[in-house]
C-alpha positions in Angstrom: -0.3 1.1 -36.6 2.2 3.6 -36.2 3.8 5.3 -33.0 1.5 8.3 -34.1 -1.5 6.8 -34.6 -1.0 4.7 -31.3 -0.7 7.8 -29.5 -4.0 9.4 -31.3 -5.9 5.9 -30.1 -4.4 6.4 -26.4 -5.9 10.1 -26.6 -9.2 8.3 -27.6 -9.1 5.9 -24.7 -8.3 8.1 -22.3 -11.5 10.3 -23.0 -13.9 7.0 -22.7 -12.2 7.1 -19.2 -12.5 10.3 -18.4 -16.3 10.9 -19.9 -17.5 7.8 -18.5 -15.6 7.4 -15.3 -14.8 3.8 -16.1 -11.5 1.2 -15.7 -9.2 1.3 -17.9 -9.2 -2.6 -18.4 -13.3 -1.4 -19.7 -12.4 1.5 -22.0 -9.0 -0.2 -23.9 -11.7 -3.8 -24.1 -14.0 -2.2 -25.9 -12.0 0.3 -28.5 -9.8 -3.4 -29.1 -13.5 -4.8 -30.0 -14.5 -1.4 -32.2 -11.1 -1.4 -33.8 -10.5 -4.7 -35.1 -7.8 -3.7 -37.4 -5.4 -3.4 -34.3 -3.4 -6.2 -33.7 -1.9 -7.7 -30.4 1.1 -5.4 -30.3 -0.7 -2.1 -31.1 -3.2 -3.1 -28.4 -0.5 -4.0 -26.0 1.3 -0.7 -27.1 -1.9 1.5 -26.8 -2.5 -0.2 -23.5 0.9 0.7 -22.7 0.6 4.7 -23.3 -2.3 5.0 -21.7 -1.5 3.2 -18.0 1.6 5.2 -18.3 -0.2 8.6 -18.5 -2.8 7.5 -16.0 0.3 6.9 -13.9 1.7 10.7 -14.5 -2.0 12.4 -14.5 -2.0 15.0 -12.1 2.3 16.1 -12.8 1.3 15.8 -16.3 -1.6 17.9 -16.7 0.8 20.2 -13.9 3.5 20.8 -15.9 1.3 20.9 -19.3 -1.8 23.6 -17.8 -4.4 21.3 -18.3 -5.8 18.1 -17.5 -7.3 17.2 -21.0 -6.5 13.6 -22.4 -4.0 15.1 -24.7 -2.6 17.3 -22.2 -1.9 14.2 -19.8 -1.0 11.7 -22.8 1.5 14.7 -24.4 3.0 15.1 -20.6 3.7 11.3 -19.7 5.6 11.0 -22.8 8.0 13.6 -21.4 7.8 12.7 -17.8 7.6 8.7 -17.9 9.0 8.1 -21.0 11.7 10.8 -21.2 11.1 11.6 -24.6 12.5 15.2 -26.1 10.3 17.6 -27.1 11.0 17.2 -30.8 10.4 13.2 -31.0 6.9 14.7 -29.3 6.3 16.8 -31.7 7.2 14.4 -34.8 4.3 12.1 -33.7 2.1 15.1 -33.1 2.1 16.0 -36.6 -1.6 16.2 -37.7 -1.1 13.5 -40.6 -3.4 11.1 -41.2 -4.3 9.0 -38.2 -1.9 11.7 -36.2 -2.7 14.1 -33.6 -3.0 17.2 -34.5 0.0 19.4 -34.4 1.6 20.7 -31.1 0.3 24.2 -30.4 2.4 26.9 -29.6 1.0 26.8 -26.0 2.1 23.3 -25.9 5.8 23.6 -27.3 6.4 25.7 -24.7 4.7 23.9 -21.6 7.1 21.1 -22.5 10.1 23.1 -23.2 9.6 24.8 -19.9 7.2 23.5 -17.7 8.4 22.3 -14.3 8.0 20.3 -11.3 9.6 22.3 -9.2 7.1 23.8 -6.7 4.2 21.3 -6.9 2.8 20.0 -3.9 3.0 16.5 -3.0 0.0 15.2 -4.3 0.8 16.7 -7.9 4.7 15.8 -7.5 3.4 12.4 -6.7 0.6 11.8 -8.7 -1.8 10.7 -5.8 -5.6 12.0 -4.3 -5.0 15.0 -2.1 -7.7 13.2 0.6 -5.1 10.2 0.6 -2.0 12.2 1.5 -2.6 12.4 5.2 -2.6 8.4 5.8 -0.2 7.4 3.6 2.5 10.1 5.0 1.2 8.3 8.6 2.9 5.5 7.5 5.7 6.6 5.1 6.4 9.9 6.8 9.7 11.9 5.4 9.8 9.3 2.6 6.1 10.1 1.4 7.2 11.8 -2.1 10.1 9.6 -2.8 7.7 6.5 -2.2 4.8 8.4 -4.6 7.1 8.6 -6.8 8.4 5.2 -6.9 4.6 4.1 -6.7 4.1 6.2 -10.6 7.0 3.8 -12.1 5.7 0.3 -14.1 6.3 -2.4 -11.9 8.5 -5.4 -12.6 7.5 -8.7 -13.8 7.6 -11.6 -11.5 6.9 -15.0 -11.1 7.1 -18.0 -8.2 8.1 -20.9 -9.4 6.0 -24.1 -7.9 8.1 -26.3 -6.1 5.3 -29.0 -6.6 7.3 -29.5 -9.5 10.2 -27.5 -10.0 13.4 -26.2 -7.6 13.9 -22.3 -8.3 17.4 -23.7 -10.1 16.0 -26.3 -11.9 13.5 -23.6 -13.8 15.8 -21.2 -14.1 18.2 -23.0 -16.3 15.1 -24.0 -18.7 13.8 -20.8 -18.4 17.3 -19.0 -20.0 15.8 -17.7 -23.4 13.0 -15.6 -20.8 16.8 -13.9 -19.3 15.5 -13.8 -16.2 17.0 -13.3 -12.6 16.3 -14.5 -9.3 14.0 -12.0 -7.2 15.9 -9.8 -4.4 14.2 -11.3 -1.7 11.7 -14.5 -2.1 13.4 -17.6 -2.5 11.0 -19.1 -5.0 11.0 -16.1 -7.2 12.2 -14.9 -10.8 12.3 -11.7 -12.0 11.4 -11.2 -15.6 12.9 -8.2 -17.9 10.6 -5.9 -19.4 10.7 -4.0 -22.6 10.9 -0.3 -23.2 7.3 -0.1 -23.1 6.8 -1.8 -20.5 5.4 -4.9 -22.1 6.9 -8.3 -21.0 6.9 -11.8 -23.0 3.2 -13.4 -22.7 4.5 -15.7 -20.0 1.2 -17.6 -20.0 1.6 -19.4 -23.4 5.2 -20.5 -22.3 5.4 -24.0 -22.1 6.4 -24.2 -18.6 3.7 -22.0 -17.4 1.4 -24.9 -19.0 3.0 -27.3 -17.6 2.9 -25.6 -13.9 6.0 -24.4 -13.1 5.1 -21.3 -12.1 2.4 -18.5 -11.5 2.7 -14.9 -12.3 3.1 -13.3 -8.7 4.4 -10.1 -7.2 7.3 -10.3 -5.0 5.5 -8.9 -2.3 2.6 -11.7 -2.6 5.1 -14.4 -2.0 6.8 -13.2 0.4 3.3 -12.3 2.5 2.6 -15.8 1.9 5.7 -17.2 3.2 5.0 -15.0 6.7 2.1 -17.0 7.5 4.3 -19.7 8.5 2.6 -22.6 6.5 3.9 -25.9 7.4 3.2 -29.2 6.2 0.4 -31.1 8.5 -1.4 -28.2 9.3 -4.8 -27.5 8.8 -5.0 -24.0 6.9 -7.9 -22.2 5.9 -7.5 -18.9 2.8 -10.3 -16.9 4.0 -10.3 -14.4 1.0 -8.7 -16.9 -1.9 -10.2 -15.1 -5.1 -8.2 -16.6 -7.9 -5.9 -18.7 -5.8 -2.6 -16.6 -5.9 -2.0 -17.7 -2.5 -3.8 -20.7 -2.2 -1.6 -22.1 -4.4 1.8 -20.7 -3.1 0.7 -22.0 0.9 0.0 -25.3 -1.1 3.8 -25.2 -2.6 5.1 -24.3 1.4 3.0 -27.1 2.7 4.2 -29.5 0.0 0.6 -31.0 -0.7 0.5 -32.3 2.9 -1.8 -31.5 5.6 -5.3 -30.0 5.0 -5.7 -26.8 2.8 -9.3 -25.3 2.4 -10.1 -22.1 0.5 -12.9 -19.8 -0.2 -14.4 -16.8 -0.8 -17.1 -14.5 0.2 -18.0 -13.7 -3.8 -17.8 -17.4 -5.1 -17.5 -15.7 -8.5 -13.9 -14.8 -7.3 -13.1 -18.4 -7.0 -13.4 -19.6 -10.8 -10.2 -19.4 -12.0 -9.0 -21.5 -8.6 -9.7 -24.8 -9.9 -7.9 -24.8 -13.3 -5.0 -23.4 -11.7 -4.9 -25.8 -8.8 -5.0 -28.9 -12.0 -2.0 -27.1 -13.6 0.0 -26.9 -10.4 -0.6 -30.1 -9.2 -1.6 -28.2 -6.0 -4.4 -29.9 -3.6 -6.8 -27.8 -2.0 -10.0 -28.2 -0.6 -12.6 -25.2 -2.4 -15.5 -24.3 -0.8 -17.9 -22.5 -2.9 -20.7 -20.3 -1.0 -23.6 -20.3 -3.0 -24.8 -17.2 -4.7 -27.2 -15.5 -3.5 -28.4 -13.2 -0.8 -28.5 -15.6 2.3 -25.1 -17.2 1.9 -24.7 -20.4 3.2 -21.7 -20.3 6.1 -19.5 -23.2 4.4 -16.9 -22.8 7.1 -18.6 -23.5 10.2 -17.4 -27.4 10.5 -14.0 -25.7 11.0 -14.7 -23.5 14.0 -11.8 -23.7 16.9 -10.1 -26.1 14.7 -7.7 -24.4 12.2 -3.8 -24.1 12.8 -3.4 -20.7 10.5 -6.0 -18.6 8.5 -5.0 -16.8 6.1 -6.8 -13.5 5.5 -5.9 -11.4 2.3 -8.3 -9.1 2.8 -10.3 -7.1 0.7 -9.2 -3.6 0.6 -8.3 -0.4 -1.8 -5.4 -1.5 -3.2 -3.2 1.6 -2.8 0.2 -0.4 -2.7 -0.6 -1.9 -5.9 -1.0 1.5 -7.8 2.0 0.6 -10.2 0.0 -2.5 -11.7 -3.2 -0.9 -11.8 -2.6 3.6 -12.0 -6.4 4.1 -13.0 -7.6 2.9 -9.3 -6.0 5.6 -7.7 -7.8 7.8 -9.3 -11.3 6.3 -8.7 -10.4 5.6 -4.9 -13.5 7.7 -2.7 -13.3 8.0 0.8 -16.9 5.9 0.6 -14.8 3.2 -1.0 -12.5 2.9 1.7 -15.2 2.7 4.3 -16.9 0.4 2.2 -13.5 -1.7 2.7 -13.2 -1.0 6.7 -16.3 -3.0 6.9 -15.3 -5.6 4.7 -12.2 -6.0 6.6 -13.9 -6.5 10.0 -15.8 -9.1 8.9 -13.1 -11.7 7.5 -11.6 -10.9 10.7 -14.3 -11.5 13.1 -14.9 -14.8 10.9 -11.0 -15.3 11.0 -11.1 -15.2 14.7 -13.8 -17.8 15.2 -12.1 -20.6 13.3 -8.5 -20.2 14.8 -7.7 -22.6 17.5 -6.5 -22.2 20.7 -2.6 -21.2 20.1 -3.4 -21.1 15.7 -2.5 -18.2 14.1 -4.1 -15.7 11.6 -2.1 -13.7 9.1 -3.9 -10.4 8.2 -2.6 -9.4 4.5 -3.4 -6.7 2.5 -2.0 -4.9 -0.6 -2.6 -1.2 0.8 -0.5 1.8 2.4 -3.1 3.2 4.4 -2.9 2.7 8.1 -6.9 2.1 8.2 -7.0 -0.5 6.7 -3.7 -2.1 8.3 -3.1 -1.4 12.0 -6.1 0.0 12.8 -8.0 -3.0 11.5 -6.1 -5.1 13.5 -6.5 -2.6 16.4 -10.6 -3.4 15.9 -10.2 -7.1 16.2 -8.7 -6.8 19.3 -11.2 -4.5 21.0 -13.8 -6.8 19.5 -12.3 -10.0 21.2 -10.8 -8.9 24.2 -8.1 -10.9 25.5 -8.8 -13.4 23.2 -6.0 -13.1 20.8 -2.4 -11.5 20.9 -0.3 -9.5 18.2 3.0 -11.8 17.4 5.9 -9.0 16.6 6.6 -8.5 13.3 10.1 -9.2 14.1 9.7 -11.9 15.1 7.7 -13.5 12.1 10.4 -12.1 10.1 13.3 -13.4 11.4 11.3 -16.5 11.9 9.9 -16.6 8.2 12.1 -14.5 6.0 15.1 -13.3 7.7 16.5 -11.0 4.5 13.6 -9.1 4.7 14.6 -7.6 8.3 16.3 -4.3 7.8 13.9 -3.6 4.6 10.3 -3.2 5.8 9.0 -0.5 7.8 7.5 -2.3 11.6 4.2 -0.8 12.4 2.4 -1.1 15.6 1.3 -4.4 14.9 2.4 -5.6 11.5 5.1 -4.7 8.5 4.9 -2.7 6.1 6.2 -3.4 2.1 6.8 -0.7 -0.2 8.4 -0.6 -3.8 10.6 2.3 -2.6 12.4 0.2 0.5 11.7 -3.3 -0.8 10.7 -3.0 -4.4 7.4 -4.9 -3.9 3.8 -4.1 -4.0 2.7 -2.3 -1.1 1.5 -5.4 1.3 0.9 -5.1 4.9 0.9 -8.6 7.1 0.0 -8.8 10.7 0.1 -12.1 12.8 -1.9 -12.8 15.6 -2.4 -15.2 17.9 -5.1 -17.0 19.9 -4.3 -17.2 23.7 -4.6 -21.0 24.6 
């Protein structure tokens, strides 16, 4: 396909979106299935274009007059690509497979129109409703950090020292030209392309082999602040795929007792293969499906050195990797969240021991879902359990990572504008003995 008629299929993608209200990962699945013809690279390449405008929606349809799929396609190439408005306009040319030519209108919205004078939430490409929590937390740096939060993210892995030393992998791993990451110790950094599209790092013979898992900065450096040690008993409350299942595995070195699970046991199939190609041992309990789920945790009650709760939540620090959800984020999705979040606490808090230790994770911005969730536990229990300062964990845990995250009331706060991660929130608490 060429660049134009990419762009034309981006257009075409972005109104299934739109029209349907659907994810992204739905609408470019299906046009890949009704248009056979396009091959790995075009699909990558549409995929590309389209995450990129979703990414600039509201400065793009800003600066262009109009939120139309063209409109915010025609504006990210200018504002997230850089392009001039002539390259624009020569794959906006009406040939065949081509959009149709620029209109007047539209030459001139790029030759003149301007960010200057758009309020935050257009400047920063987030929901309006958002704004208020999010500058709770990020206060004077709100735009910068929207902004930051519109950029593709890098491409990291952690390399599994079940098998490998950081060093060891990074020498075999040359022809990938990849760098160690700022701040996690196990961590690589992996170059991307122009469009945004890294190497398929899953067909690498390494990655078969268990060397590594793709894994945000951020992740692996939330999972180093529990504190995992070997010997301990550990329970991941919320384990999904096993992200970091497997990297407390890694920190534990296979020894002590590692149990995972899930409340949606459909979460936890990819755990198992990935556990096999790590060489990672973990116990998985599986609720069963169903209405009246089974409690497979209550055996562990009182008992467990350090859970591990990567709680369900909106996902707002992860808006790089995934632009569409920002856009489908309702305040009745966030409640829907708050509740979620109480309950793998509470549960949390009845299987930590006397003096064990849970670490409350999530991937969001919003002070909801962070402090104040934390906040709730604690009225809930009582004097049961006490906050650990974050600074303390930090310079326990991870002690680059001191001057770079923002200290809350209870927690720290990551941010891809101070430490070029996902947005992830961790809190430690601890139960009085």
């Amino acid at each position: 396909m060429t660049p134009a008629a990419r762009c034309s299929a981006a257009i075409e993608v972005l109104s299934d979106i739109a029209e349907r209200r659907r994810p992204a990962a739905d609408a470019l699945k299906d046009w890949g299935l009704g248009h056979r013809f396009a091959g790995s690279g075009d699909r990558a390449a549409i995929a590309s274009l389209v995450y990129d405008a979703l990414r600039r929606r509201a400065s793009s349809a800003w600066i262009m007059g109009e939120d139309s799929p063209r409109a915010i396609l025609i504006g990210s190439l200018r504002l997230q690509q850089g392009l001039a408005a002539p390259t624009i306009a020569a794959l906006f040319t009406g040939d065949r497979f081509a959009p149709d030519p620029l209109s007047p209108g539209e030459q001139a919205r790029l030759a003149e129109g301007s960010l200057a004078g758009a309020p935050p939430e257009i400047a920063g490409d987030a929901p309006d409703w958002v704004l208020p929590s999010l500058a709770a937390i990020l206060g004077d740096d709100l735009l910068p950090e929207l902004r930051v939060l519109a950029r593709r993210a890098p491409l990291d892995i952690r390399i599994n020292t079940l098998k490998r030393t950081r060093d060891e992998a990074l020498a075999a791993l040359g022809h990938l030209n990849a760098e160690p990451t700022p701040h996690a110790p196990d961590g690589l950094r992996i170059p991307i392309g122009a469009d945004g599209r890294g190497p398929a790092l899953h067909v690498e013979p390494e990655f078969l082999d268990g060397w590594y898992e793709i894994q945000d900065e951020g992740s692996q450096l939330a999972s180093r602040l529990s504190g995992a040690r070997p010997g301990e008993t550990i329970v991941d409350l919320c384990a999904g795929g096993g992200g970091k299942t497997l990297a407390l595995a890694a920190l534990m070195g296979n020894a002590g007792r590692l149990i995972a699970t899930d409340g949606d046991p459909r979460r936890l199939a990819p755990i198992h293969e990935r556990l096999r190609r790590a060489g990672a041992e973990a116990e998985v309990r599986t609720p069963r499906a169903g209405r009246a789920r089974v409690d497979v945790l209550t055996d562990l009650d009182g008992t467990v050195d350090r859970v591990v709760v990567d709680a369900p939540c909106t996902g707002t620090g992860t808006w790089r990797r995934n632009p569409d959800a920002k856009w489908r984020l309702r305040p009745g999705s966030l409640a829907t969240r708050l509740t979620e979040q109480a309950i793998v606490l509470d549960r949390a808090a009845r299987l930590a021991r006397p003096g064990g230790r849970i670490t409350y994770i999530t991937c969001s911005l919003l002070p909801e879902e962070n402090d104040a969730a934390v906040a709730g536990l604690l009225g809930r229990v009582g004097a049961a359990f006490r906050v650990i300062p974050a600074e303390r964990v930090v310079a326990e845990f991870s002690p680059a990572l001191a001057p770079l995250v923002r200290l809350t009331r209870s927690g720290l706060q990551m941010s891809p504008g101070l430490t070029g991660t996902d947005g992830f929130y961790v809190a430690t608490l601890e139960r009085r003995g």
